[in-house]
C-alpha positions in Angstrom: -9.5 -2.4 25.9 -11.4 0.6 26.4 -12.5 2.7 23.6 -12.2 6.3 24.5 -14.9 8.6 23.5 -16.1 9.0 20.5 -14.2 6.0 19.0 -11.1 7.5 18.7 -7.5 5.6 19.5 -3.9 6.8 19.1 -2.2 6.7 15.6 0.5 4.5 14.6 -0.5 0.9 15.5 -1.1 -0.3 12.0 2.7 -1.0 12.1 2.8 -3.6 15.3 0.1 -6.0 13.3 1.3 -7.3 9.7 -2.7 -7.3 8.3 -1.6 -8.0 4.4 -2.6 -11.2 5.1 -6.2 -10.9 4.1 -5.6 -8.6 0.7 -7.8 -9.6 -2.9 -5.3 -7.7 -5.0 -1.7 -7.0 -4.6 0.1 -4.0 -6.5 2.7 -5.3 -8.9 5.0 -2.3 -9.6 6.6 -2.4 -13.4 9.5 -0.5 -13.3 8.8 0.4 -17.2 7.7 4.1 -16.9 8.1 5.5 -13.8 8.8 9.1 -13.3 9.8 9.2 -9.4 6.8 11.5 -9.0 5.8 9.7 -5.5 2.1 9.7 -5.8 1.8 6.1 -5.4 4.1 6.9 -1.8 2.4 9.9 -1.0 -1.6 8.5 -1.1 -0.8 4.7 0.4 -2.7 5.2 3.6 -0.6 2.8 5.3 2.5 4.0 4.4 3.8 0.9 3.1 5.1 2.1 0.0 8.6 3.4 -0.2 11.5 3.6 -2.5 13.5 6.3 -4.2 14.3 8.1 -7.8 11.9 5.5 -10.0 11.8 2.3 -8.3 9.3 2.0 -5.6 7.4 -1.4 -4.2 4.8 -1.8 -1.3 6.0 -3.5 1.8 3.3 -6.5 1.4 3.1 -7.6 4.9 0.9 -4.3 5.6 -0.6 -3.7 1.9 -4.2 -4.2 2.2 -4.4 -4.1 -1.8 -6.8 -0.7 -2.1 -5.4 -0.3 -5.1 -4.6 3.8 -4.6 -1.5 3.7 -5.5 -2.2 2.0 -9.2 -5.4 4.5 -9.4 -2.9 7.9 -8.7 -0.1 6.9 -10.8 0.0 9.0 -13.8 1.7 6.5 -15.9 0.1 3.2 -15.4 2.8 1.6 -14.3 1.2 0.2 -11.2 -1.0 -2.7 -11.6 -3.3 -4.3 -9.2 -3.0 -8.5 -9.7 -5.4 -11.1 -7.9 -3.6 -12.3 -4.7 -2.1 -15.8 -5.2 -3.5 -18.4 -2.8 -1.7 -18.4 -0.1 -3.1 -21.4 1.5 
């Protein structure tokens, strides 16, 4: 594949390649204090999280485990957990 100038390749290809596979840390969403605010939706930069009113989870095939979501949520109730061994 060429790489067009500059570096720059067209948007949207994150979701034909499931790349949670090598994630540290997983987000591990509690459900205890949510307020439906939707930071932890609006600043994934994969858009794998998703839900509605105040239960939301990450779609762990494309989570890479960056941990934004737990760092924006204004209640804590995000944590970010070592990734089981998957082998």
């Amino acid at each position: 594949m060429a790489i067009p100038h500059a570096g720059v390749v067209k948007p949207g290809t994150s979701r034909n390649t499931k790349t949670g596979s090598w994630r540290v840390q997983r987000p591990v969403f509690l459900h205890q204090e949510c307020i439906g605010c939707r930071q932890c939706e609006y600043i994934c930069p994969e858009g794998c999280v998703f839900g509605e009113g105040k239960h939301f989870e990450a779609d762990l095939d494309y989570c890479k485990g960056c941990g934004l979501c737990a760092a924006v949520c204004p209640k804590q109730d995000i944590e970010m957990k070592p990734e089981e061994n998957k082998a």
